[in-house]
N, C-alpha and C positions, 0 to 999 in steps of 0.2 A: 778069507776075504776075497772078492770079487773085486778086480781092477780092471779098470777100462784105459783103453789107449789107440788114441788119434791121431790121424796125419801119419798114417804108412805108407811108404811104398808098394805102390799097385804090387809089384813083386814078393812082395813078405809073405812067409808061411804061416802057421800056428805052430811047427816046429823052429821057426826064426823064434819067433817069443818065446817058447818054451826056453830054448838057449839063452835068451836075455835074463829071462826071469828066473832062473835054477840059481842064481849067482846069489841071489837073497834068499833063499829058502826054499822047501817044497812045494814044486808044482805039481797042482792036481788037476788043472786041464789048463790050455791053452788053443784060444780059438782065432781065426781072421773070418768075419762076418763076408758074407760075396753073396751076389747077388744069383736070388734063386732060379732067373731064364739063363741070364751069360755066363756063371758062376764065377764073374770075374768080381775082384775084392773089391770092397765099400770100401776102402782105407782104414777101417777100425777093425779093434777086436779085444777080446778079454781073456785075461788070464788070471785063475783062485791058487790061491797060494794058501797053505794050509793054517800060517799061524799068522794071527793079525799084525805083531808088532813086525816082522818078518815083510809083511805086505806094505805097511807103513815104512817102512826104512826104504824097501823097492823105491816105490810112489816120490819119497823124496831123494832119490839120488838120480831117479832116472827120467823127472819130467823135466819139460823142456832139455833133455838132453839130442845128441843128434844119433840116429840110429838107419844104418842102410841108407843116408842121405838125407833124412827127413828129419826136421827139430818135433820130436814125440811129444804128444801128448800123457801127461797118465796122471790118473787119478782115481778113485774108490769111484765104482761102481753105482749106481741109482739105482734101487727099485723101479721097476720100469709099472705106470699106472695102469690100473685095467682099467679100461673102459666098457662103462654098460652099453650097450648097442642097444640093447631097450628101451633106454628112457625117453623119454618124451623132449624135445626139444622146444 
């Protein structure tokens, strides 16, 4: 399952999350989203943990918790929409 999580610390790694998230289960990646001119961090990022209920236990033990000084966001993940660029408006 794919989790997202908000309100980092400009400072935070994907190996910061990675550390957070191993505590529940296996991680199979772990990302901090940064911006692709300054590559400095968005504040978000995602980390997929291998087994759903695993990722659900995370999700509720660790949102709204405080993390590197930041009260984190986390929650599952969205399909993110594609959009047609073709269509007519």
């Amino acid at each position: 399952m794919n989790i997202y999580i908000a309100n980092l610390s400009l400072e935070t790694t994907g190996a910061d999350l990675r550390n957070l998230f191993v505590l529940y289960g296996t991680v199979k990646s772990a990302k901090v989203i940064t911006n692709g001119i300054t590559h400095l961090s968005k504040g978000f990022g995602f980390v997929e943990i291998e087994s759903e209920s695993d990722a659900l236990r995370a999700i509720k033990r660790l949102h709204r918790s405080e993390f590197q000084g930041n009260k984190i966001v986390v929650k599952k993940a969205e399909p993110t929409k594609q959009v047609n660029r073709n269509e007519n408006i």
